[in-house]
N, C-alpha and C positions, 0 to 999 in steps of 0.2 A: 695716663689713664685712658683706658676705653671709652667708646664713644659708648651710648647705651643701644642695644639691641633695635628699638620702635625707629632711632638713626641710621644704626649702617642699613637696613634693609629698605628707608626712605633713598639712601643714596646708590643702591643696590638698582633701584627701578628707574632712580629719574636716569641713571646708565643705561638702562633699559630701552627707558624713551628715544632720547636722546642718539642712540644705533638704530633707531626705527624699527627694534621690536617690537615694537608698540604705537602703531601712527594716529594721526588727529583724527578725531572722531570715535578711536577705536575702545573697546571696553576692554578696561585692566582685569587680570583675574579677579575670580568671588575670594571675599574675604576668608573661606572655605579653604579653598585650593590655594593662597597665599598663606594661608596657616602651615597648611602642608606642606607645602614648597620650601617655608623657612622655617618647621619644625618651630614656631610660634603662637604666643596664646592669641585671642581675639583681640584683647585691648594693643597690643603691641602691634598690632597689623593696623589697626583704626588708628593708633597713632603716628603708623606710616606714613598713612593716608592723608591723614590729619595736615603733615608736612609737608605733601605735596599739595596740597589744598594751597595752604597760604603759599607757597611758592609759583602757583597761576598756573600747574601744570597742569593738575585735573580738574575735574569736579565729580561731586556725586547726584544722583538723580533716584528719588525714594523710590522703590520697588523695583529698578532697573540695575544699577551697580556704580560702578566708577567709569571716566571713560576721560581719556587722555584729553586736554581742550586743543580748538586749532589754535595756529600761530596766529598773532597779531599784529599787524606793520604799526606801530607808535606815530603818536605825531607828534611834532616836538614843537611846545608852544613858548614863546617869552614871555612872561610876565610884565617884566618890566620893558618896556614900551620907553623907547629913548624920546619919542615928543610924546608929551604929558598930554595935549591936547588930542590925541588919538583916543577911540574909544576901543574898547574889545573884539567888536566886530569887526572894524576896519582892520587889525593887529592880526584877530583870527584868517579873516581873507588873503591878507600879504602872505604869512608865512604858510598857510597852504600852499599860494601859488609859488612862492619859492622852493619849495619842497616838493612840485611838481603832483599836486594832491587837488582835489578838487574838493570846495568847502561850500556847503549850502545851507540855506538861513532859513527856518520857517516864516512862516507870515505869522506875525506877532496875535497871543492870544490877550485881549485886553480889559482892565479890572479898571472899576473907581473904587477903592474902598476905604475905610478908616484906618489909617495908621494904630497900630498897635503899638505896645510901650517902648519895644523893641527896635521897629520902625522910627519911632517918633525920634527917641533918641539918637540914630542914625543922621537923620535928617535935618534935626535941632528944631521942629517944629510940636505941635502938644500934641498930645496924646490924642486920638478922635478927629485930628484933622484930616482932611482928603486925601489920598493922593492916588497914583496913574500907576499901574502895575501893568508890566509889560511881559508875557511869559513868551521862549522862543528855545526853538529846539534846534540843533546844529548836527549838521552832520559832516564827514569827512569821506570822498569817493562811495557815497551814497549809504555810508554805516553811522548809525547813531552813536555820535561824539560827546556830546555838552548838553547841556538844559539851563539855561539860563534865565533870571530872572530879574529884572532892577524897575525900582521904586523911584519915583518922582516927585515932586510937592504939585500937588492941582495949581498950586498958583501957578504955576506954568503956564497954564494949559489958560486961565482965564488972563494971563500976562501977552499971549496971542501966538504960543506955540502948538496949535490948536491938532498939529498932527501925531500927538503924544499919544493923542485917546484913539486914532482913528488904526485898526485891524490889517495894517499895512509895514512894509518892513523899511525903516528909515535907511534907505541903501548906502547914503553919503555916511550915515554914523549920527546917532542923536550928539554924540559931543559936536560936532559941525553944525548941526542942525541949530542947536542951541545959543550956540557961538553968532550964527549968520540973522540969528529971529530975532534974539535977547542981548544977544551982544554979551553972553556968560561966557566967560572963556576958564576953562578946565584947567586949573596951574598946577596940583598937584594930587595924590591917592593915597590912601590907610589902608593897606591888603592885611586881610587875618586869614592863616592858610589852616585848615584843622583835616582831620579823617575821619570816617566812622562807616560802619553799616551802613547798604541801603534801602531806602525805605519800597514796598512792595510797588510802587509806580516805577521806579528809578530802575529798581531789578525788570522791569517787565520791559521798559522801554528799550535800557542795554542790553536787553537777553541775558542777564549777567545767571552764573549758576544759583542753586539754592543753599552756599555755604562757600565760607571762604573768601566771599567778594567783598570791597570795599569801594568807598569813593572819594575822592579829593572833594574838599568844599571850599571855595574860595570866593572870600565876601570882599568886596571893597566898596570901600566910600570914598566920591572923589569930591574935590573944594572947585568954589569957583574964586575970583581975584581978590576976593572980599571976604576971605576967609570960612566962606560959611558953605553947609556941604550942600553939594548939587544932584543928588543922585546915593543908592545904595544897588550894587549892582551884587545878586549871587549866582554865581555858576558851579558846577554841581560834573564832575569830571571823574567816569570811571577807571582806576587806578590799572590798569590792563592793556589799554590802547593809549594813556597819556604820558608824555616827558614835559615835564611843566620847569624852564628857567628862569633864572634870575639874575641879572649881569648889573655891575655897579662900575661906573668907569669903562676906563677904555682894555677892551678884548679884542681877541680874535676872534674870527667871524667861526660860525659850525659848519660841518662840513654833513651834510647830510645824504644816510644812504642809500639804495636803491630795496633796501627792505623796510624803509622809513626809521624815525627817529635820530638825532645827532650821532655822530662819529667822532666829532672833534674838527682839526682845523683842514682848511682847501682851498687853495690861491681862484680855486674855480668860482667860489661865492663872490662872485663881484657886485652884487649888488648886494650884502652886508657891508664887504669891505667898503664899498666906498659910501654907506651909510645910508642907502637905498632904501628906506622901511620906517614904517612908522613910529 
């Protein structure tokens, strides 16, 4: 059976691209002259488009046209984290610098607020209680990466980890931080991974187009030794420039390439192999 029509003429272009008749930054024909071209109605060409939309290769821009997007070097992040006591930051840091990428942290924007019902339950504390909101934006070789956000219990902060609240970036990693003040030690994490739309900040901060884009959301709650949770951390990752892992057990290390993102395996990784990382 035939593909249908709005198909082959998607895979017709992204050929197109792809031989660099059509380079990064450049505008695709008008939906006019694409009609023409492929003897095609309007809906059929818009669902070309459509195609290459979710496949990351164009975007549209209202009253200008279509216009091929540039390439993006990935970064390829772990999830899972072989010491549990490591937090995101410190995880985010390593594998940049193994991947020869340079990762930078903002200075933390910082919130006291009410836990909402959401929160509360997160945290296992009641609804209305305090807690330390930590917002921080990340970036990779100077390009906005991540946004990240994680919740606190105030009693923290009045327990005498008094640097929770203060507008500064916990460079060792709040799970150390926590560990060294509190004596909380970090023993294990709940990840819930979802997708969706992003919302008009997210789009503005990644420059993401105005259709087509998505973004990884990744929530976790981690426990402290006492079973009770210490923290809700959410990060917030546009699907375009991210490779998000997840390794269980013993692997091979990744091999990663000089246009970024994993490749697979490389006896050169000696500091996976020999367990070099957080």
């Amino acid at each position: 059976m035939a593909a249908p029509r709005f198909r082959r003429i998607a895979e017709e272009l992204i050929r197109r691209i792809d031989q660099g008749e059509f380079s990064e930054g450049e505008q695709l024909p008008t939906e006019v002259e694409l009609m023409n071209e492929y003897n095609a109605s309007r809906n059929t060409i818009r669902d070309a488009i459509k195609l290459l939309i979710g496949r990351g290769l164009v975007y549209t821009s209202p009253g200008r046209g279509t216009f091929v997007l540039k390439s993006v070097e990935p970064f390829a992040l772990t999830l899972t984290s072989v010491n549990r006591e490591t937090s995101e930051s410190e995880a985010y840091r390593f594998e940049a610098k193994l991947q020869g990428r340079k990762a930078e942290v903002s200075d933390p924007r910082v919130e006291i607020q009410k836990a909402d019902k959401l929160v509360a339950w997160a945290l296992g504390i009641n609804e209305g209680d305090r807690v330390v909101i930590r917002h921080q934006e990340r970036r990779i070789d100077g390009r906005p990466w991540s946004l990240q956000t994680s919740w606190y219990p105030m009693a923290f902060v009045t327990k005498g980890a008094e640097r929770l609240i203060d507008a500064e970036d916990i460079v060792e990693g709040v799970v150390t931080y926590l560990r060294e003040k509190l004596g909380i030690e970090q023993v294990g994490y709940r990840d819930k991974i979802t997708a969706r739309v992003p919302n008009a900040y997210e789009a503005s901060f990644f420059n993401l187009p105005d259709s087509g884009s998505t973004v990884i959301v990744h929530d976790r709650i981690a426990y402290g030794q006492d079973g009770k949770p210490i923290r809700l951390t959410n990060t917030i990752y546009p699907a375009d420039r991210n490779e998000l892992y997840i390794e269980v057990g013993e692997v091979p290390p990744l091999h990663f390439s000089k246009r970024g993102g994993a490749t697979g395996n490389d006896e050169g990784d000696a500091a996976r192999a020999d367990g070099a990382r957080p």
